[in-house]
C-alpha positions in Angstrom: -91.6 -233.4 -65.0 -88.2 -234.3 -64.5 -88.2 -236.7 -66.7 -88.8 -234.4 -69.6 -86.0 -232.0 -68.3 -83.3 -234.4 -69.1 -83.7 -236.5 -65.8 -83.4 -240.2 -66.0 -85.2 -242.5 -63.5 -84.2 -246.0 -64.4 -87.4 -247.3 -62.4 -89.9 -244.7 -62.0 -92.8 -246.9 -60.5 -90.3 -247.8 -57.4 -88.6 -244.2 -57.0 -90.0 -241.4 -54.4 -89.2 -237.6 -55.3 -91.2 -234.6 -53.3 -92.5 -232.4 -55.2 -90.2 -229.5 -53.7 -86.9 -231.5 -55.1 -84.9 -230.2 -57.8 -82.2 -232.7 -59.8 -80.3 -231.3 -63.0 -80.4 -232.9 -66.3 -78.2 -235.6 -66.9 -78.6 -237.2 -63.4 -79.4 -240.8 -63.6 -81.8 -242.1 -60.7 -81.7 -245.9 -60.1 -84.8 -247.8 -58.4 -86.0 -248.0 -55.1 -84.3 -244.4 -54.1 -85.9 -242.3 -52.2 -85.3 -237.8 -52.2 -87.2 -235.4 -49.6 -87.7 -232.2 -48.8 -85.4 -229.7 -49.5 -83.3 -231.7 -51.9 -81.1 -230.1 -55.0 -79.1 -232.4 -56.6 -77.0 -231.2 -59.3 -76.3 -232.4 -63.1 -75.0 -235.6 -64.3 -75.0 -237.1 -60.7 -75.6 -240.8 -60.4 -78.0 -241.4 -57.3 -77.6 -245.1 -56.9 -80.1 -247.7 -56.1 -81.8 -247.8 -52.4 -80.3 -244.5 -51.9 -82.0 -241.7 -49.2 -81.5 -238.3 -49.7 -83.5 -235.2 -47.4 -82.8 -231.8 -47.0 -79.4 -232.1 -49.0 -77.9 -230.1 -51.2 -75.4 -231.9 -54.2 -73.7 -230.3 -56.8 -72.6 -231.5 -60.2 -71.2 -234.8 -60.9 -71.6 -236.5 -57.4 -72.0 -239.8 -57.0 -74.6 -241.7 -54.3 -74.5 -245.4 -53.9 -76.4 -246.8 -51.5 -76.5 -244.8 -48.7 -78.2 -242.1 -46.8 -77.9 -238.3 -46.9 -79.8 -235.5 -44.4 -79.0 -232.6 -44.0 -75.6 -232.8 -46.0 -73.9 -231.1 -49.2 -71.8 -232.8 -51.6 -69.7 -230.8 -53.6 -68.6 -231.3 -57.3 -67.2 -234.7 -57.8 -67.2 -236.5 -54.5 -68.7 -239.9 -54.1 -69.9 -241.8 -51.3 -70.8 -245.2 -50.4 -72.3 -247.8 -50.4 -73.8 -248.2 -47.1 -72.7 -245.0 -45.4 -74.3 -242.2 -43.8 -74.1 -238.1 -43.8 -75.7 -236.7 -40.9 -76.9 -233.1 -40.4 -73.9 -230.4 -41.1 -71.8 -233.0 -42.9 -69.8 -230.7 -45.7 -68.3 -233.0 -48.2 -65.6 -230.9 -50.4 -65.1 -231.4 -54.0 -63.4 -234.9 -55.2 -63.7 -236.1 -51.3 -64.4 -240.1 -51.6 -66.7 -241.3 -48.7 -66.3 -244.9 -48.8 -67.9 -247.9 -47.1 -69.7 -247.9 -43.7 -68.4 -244.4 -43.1 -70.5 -242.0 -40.3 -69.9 -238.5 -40.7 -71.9 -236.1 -38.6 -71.3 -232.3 -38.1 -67.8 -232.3 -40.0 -66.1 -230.5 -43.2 -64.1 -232.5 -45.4 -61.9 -230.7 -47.2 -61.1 -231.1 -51.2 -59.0 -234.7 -52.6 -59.6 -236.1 -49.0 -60.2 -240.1 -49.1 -62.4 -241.5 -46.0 -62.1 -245.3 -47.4 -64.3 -247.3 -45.2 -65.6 -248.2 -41.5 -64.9 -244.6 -40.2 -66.8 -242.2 -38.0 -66.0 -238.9 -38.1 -67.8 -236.4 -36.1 -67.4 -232.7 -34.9 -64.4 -232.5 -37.0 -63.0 -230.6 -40.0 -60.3 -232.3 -42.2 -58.0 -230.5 -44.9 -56.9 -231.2 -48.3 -55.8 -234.5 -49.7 -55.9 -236.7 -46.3 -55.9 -239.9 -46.2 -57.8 -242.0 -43.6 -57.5 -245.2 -42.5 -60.0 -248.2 -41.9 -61.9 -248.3 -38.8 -61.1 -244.6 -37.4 -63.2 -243.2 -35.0 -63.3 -239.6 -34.2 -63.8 -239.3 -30.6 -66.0 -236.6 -29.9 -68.0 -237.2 -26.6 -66.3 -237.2 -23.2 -70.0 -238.2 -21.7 -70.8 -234.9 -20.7 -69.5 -232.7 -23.4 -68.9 -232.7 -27.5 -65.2 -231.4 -28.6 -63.7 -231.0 -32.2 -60.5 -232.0 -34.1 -58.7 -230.8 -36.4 -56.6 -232.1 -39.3 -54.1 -230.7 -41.5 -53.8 -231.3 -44.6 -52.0 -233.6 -46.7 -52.3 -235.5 -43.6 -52.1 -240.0 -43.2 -53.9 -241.1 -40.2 -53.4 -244.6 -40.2 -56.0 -247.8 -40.0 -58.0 -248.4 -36.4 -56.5 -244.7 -35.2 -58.8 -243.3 -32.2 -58.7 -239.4 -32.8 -60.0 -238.4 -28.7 -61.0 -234.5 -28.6 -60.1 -232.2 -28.5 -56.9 -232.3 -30.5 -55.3 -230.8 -33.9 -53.1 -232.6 -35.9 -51.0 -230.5 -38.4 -50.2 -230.7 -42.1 -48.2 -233.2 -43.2 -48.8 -235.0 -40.2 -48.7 -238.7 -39.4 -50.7 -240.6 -37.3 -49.6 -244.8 -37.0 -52.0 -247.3 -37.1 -53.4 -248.0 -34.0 -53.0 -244.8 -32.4 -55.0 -243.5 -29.4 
């Protein structure tokens, strides 16, 4: 069926699709992935090989390599991966780039915002146009107790920067490398 509505599936004897998920025309689907549940994924996306995708929603033009999606939207644009992870409430803005090894769990990331690679970033919500660094972590557990941070945008928070909640951070702000 999707097939004939303008869906391609490179490989469709190694692909898994519920019968409840919707993908737009246009959308390439490479082998071995694997889309559940609730899924809509928009047109002329690109859902790379060994991805996972449930209960997701993805708009137009997104791109999926490698890596696994629940309980997440993309919007318009944005890419992720490979070999990264959206838990449940992650809220990817339009144009965001999720890189490699990247957690994000219960977080909005806000439109032109670059999360490169070995990040985590829960209970948070980024603006516009950040960039962050290699090997951030987003503190948000204080063992008894989850807490949020905020970021401005247009913000730089630097490489191996340990964000501890809570805490804001304004626009145009700048965290060094290293930071605690």
């Amino acid at each position: 069926h999707l097939m004939e509505n303008g869906v391609t599936l490179i490989d469709p004897s190694t692909t898994y699709i519920d019968a409840d998920v919707q993908v737009g025309a246009d959308t390439v689907i490479e082998p071995g992935v694997v889309l559940r549940g609730q899924t809509i994924i928009g047109r002329d996306c690109l859902i790379g090989a060994h991805s996972q995708i449930s209960d997701s929603l993805l708009a137009d033009r997104v791109t999926v390599t490698a890596s696994y999606l629940e309980g997440a939207q993309m919007e318009s644009g944005s890419d992720i991966g490979p070999y990264s992870h959206l838990r449940p409430q992650a809220k990817i803005g339009p144009a965001v780039h999720i890189g490699n090894f990247v957690e994000i769990k219960k977080a909005q990331i806000g439109k032109g915002t670059k999360v490169g690679h070995l990040t985590y970033v829960g209970d948070a919500t980024l603006g516009q146009h950040i960039n962050v660094g290699c090997g951030c972590v987003f503190v948000n557990y204080d063992g008894i107790n989850k807490h949020h941070t905020n970021v401005g945008d247009y913000s730089f928070i630097g490489s191996a920067s340990n964000l501890i909640a809570p805490l804001a951070i304004a626009d145009h702000a700048y965290v060094a490398a290293g930071s605690t």
